[in-house]
VONUSE-438909 format. One record per residue (C-alpha): residue number from 1; x, y, z. Coordinates in Angstrom, 2 decimals, padded with zeros to 5 digits. Layout:
 num      c1      c2      c3
 NUM       X       Y       Z
...
END
This chain:
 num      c1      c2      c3
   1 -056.35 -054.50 -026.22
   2 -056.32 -051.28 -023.95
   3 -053.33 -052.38 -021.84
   4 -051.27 -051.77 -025.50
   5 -052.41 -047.70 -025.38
   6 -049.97 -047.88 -022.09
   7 -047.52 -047.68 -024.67
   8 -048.12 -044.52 -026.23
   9 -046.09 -042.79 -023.16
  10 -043.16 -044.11 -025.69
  11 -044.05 -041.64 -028.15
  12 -042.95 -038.23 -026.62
  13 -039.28 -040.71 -025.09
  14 -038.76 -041.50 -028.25
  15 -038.66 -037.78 -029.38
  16 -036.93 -036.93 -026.29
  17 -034.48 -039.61 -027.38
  18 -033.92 -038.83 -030.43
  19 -033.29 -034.85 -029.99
  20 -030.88 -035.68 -027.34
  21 -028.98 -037.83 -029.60
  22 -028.97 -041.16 -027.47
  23 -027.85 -044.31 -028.12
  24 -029.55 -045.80 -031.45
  25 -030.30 -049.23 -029.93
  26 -032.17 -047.09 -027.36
  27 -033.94 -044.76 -030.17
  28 -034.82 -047.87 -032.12
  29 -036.65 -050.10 -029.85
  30 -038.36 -046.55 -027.98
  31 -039.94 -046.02 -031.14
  32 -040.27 -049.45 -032.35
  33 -042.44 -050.19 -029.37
  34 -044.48 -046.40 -030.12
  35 -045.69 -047.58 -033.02
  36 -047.42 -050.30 -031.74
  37 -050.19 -048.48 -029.57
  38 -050.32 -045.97 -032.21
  39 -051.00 -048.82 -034.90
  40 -053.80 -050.07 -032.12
  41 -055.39 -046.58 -032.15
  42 -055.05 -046.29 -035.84
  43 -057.21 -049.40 -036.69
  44 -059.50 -048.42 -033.94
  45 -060.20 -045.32 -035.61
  46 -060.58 -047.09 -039.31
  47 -063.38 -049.37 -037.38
  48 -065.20 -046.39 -035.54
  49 -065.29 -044.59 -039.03
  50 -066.36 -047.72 -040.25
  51 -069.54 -048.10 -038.36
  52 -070.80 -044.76 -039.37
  53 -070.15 -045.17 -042.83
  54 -072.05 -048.33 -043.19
  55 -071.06 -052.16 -043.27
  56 -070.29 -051.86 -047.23
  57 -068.32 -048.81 -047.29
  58 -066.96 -049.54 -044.01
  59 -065.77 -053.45 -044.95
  60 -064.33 -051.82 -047.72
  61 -062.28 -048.98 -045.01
  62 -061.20 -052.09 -042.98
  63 -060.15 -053.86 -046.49
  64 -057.99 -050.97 -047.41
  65 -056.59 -049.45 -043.96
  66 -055.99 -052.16 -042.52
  67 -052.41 -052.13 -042.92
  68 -051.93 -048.44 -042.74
  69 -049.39 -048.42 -040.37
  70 -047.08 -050.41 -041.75
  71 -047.44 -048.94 -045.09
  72 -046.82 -045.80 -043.74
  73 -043.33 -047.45 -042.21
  74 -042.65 -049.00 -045.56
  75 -043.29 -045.92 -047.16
  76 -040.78 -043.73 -044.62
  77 -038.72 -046.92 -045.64
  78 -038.75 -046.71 -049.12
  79 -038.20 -042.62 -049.21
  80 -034.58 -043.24 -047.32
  81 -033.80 -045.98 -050.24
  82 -034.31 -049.41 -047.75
  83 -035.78 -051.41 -050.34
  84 -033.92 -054.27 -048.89
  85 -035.79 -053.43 -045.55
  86 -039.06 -052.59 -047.41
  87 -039.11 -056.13 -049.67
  88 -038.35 -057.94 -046.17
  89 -040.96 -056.39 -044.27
  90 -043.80 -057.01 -047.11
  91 -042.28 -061.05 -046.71
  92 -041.91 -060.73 -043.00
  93 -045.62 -059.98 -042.47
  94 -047.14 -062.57 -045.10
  95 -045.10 -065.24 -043.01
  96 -046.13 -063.70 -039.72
  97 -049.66 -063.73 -040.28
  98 -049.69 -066.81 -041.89
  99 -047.47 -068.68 -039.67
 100 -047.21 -066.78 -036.51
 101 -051.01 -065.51 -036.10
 102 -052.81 -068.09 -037.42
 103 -050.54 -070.41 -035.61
 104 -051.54 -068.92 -032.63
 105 -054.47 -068.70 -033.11
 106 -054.78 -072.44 -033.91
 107 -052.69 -073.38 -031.08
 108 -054.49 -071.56 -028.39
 109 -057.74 -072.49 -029.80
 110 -057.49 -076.23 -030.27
 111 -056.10 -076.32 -026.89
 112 -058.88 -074.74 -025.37
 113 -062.13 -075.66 -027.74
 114 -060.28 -078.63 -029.69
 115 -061.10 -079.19 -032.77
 116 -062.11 -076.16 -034.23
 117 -064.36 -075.61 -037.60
 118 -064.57 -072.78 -039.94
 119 -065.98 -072.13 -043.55
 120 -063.93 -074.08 -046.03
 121 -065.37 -072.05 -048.87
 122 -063.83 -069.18 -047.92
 123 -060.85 -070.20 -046.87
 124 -060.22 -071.90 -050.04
 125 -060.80 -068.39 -051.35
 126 -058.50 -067.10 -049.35
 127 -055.76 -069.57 -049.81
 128 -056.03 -069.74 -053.93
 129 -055.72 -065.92 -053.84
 130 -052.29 -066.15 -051.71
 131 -051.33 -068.70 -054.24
 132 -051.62 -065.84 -056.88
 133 -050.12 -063.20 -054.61
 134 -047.12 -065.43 -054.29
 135 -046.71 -066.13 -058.37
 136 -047.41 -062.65 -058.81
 137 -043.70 -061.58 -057.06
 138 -042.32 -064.98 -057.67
 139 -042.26 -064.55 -061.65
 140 -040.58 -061.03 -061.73
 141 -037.92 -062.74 -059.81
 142 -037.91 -065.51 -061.63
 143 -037.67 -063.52 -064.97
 144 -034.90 -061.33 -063.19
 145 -032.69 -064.21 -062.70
 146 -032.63 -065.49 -066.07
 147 -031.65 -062.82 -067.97
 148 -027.73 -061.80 -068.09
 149 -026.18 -059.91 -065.19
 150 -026.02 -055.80 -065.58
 151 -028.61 -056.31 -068.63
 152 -032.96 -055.90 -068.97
 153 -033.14 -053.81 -065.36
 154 -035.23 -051.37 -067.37
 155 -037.64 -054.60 -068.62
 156 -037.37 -055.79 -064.72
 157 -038.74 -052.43 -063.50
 158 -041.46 -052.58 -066.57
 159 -042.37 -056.16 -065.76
 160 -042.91 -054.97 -062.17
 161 -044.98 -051.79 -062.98
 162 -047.61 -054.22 -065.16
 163 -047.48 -057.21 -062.47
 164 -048.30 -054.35 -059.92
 165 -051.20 -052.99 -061.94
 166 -052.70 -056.50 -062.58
 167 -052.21 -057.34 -058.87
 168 -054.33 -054.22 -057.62
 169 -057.17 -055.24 -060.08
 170 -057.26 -058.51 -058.33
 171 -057.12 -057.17 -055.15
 172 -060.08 -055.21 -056.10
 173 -061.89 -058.12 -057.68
 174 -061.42 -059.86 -054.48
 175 -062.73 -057.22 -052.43
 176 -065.79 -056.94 -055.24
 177 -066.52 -060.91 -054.59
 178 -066.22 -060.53 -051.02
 179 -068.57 -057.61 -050.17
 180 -071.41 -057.66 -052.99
 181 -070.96 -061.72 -054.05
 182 -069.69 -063.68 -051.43
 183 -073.26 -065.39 -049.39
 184 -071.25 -065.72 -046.59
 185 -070.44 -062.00 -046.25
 186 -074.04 -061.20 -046.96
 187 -075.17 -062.99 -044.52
 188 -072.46 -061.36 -041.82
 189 -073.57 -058.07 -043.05
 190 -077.49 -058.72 -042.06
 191 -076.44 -059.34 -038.42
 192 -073.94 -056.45 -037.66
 193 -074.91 -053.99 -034.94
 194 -072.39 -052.71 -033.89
 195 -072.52 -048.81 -032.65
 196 -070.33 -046.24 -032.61
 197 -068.15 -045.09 -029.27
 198 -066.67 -042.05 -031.23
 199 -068.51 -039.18 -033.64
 200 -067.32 -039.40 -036.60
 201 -065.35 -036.08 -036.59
 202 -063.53 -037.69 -033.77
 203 -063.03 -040.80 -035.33
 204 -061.66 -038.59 -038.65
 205 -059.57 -036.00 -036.10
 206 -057.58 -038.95 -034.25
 207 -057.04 -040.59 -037.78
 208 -055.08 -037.61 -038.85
 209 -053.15 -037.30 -035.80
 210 -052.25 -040.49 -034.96
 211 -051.44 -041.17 -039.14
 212 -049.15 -037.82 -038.63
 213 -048.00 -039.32 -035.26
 214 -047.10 -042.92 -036.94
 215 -044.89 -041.26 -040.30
 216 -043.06 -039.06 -037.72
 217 -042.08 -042.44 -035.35
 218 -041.63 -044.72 -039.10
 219 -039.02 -041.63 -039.61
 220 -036.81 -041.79 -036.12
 221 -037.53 -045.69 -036.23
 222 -035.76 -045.76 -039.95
 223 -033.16 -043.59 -039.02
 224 -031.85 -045.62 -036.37
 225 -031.81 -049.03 -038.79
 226 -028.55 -048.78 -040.07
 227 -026.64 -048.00 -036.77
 228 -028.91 -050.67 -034.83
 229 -027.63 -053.29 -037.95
 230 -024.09 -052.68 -036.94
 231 -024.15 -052.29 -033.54
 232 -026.08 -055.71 -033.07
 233 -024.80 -057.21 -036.44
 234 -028.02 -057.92 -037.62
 235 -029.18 -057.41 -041.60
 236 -031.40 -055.20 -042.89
 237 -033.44 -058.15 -044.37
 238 -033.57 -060.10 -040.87
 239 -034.71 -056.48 -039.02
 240 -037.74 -056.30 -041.89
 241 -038.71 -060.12 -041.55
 242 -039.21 -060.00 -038.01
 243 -039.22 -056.56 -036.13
 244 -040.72 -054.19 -038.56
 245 -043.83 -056.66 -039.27
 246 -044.50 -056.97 -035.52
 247 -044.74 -053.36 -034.66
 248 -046.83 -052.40 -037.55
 249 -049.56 -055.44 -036.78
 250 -049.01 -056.87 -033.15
 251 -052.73 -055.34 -032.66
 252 -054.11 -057.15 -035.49
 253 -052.51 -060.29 -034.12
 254 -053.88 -059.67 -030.69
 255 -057.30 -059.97 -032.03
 256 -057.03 -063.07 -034.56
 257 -055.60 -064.76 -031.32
 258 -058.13 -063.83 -029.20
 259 -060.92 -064.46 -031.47
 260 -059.58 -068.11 -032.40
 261 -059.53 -068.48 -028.71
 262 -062.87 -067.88 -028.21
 263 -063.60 -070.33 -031.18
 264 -064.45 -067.79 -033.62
 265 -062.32 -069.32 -036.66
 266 -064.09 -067.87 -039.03
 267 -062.94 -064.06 -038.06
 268 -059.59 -065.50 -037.25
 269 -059.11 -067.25 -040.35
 270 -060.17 -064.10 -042.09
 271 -058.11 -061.50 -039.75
 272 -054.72 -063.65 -040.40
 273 -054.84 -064.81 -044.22
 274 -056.88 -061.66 -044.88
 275 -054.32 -059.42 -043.61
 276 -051.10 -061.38 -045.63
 277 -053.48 -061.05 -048.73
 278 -053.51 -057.31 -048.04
 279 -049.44 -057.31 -047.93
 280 -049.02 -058.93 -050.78
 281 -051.85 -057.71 -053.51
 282 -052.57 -054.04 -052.48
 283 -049.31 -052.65 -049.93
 284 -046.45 -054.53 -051.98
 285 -048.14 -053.18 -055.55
 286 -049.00 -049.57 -054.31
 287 -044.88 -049.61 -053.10
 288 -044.08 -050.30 -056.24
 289 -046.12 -046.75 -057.53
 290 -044.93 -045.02 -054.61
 291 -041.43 -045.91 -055.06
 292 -041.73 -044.46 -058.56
 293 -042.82 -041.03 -057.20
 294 -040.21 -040.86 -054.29
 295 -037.08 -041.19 -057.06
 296 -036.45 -044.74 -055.40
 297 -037.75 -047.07 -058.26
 298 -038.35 -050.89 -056.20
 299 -039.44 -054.14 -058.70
 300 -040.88 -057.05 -057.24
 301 -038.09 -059.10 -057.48
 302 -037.29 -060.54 -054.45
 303 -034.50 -063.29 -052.77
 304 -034.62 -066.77 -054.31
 305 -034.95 -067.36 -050.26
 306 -037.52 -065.58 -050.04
 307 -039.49 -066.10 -052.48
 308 -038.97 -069.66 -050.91
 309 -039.65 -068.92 -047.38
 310 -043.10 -067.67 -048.92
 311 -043.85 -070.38 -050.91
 312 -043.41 -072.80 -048.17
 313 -045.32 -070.94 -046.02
 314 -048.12 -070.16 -048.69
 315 -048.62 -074.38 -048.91
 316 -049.17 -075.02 -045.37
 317 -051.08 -072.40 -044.65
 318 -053.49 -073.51 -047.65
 319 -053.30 -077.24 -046.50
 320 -053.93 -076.27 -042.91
 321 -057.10 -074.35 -043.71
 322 -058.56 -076.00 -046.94
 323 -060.11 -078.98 -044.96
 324 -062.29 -076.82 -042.46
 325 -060.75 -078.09 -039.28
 326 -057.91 -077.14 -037.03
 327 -056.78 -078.54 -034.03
 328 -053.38 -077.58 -031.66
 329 -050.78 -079.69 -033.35
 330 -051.60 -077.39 -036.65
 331 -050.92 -074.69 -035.16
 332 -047.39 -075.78 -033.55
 333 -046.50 -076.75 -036.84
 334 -047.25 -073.59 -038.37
 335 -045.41 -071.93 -035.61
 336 -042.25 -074.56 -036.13
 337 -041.99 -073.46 -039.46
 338 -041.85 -069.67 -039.26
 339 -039.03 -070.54 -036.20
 340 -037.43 -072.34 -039.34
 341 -037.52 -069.87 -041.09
 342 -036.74 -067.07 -038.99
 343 -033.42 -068.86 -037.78
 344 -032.70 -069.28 -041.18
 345 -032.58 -065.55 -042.07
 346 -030.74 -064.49 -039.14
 347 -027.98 -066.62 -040.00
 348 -028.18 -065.24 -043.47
 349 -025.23 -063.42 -044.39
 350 -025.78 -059.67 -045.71
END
């Protein structure tokens, strides 16, 4: 994971790059490829402040920081009035970790360990609550595209607001199940040991600098989306499905790789599903809020495609995982899929 900190050199071109005026194609991937390290150092912060606030409080950090980089790029997003961009990067990184990651992860893993076993319990957990996550935005959509055109936007936006609210709850329910009910958790908790490499004041200081480092690169890396779409012809939706998801979690992904390869499904099933479930109950819900405060109101209704593309890849991923058992040909099949997909939203037309 260190050899990604390399990276952070890109930080102070990217400045450089973007007071000079340069080309945005060059702006755009300088800072694209800056926010990755700086997502590394930001969830290796979260984790170092989670050891010294205890494995409860700190499970619960992990829970809700996890994806702090990429809601602070969603966020930058949603302030210069992407939602297009914003609603493709919350789909972009449900099908990425479900497909892409955990594909991986199967992949890698079955070809070195073979078959591979992990708790079915809690996968199933894991799977029925993506099953929710995914009704949750598919019924605003649904309920947007049956009423008349140019009518009900103000019962859209209301429908939204509640489906947000009742997603959160769940989210929170989950997280109450998984740290004070869940055995399995309980018993993970009794054998952690980990110790700290950073003081907590460190841990706190490089939080807040890298967090203010990460909205200033979300800001040059938004402001060079629209130029980068024409110059390259590429849509705003295909840039959030694919790009914007990878620079915000490539660390993340990293690990549930490496940890499947080293036949720990149990953390990799958890890293990969657990992170979409993040996306879709807690960052796509708290957008929704934010957007309201910003003076950029976004509802949950999404693409018919979309909400397609996440179905699909909600299924598989629950089929995959519900028998306790992987091997490598899952995992190429997950990966086939989001290749599927991906090809299919490049060649869809703005």
């Amino acid at each position: 994971m260190k050899y990604l900190y390399f990276l952070l050199v890109l930080v102070p071109v990217a400045v450089v790059l973007e007071l000079l005026h340069a080309g945005p194609l060059w702006i755009f991937f300088a800072s694209a490829l800056a926010l990755i390290p700086l997502a590394a150092v930001l969830g290796k912060a979260t984790e170092e402040l989670a050891i010294h606030t205890g494995p409860r409080v700190g499970g619960l950090l992990n829970a809700t920081l996890g994806n702090a980089a990429e809601l602070i790029i969603t966020i930058v997003a949603l302030t210069a009035g992407l939602d297009e961009l914003v609603k493709a990067s919350i789909t972009g990184s449900i099908l990425g970790n479900i497909l892409i990651v955990l594909g991986f992860s199967l992949l890698l893993g079955g070809i070195r360990n073979g078959v591979q076993r992990f708790n079915r319990t809690e996968a199933g957990v894991l799977a029925t609550m993506l099953v929710l996550a995914v009704i949750s935005i598919a019924i605003p959509t649904a309920f947007s595209g049956s009423i008349r055109a140019g009518s009900g936007r103000a019962d859209v936006q209301s429908l939204s607001d509640g489906v947000a609210v009742i997603m959160i709850v769940l989210y929170l329910l989950y997280l109450l199940y998984t740290f004070f009910f869940s055995p399995y958790q309980q018993q993970a908790v009794g054998h952690e040991a980990e110790k700290a490499g950073w003081s907590m004041p460190i841990a706190l200081g490089v939080l807040a600098v890298v967090t203010a480092a990460t909205v200033g690169m979300s800001e040059i890396l938004v402001g060079a989306v629209e130029p980068i779409t024409k110059s390259l012809g590429w849509t705003e939706v295909f840039l959030g499905i694919t790009i914007i998801p990878l620079v915000g979690n490539v660390a993340e992904h990293v690990v549930g790789v490496q940890q499947a390869y080293k036949n720990n499904m149990d953390l990799s099933m958890a890293i990969s599903l657990g992170s979409s479930l993040q996306i879709a109950l807690f960052v796509a819900p708290v957008l929704v809020f934010v957007s309201l405060l910003v003076g950029h109101p976004m509802s949950l209704v999404f693409s018919t495609f979309e909400v397609v593309a996440l179905i699909a890849a909600v299924v598989i991923g629950a089929v995959v995982s519900l028998d306790g058992e992987s091997h490598w040909l899952e995992g190429a099949q997950l990966v086939a899929v989001y290749c599927i997909i991906a090809a299919a939203f490049f060649f869809l037309p703005a």
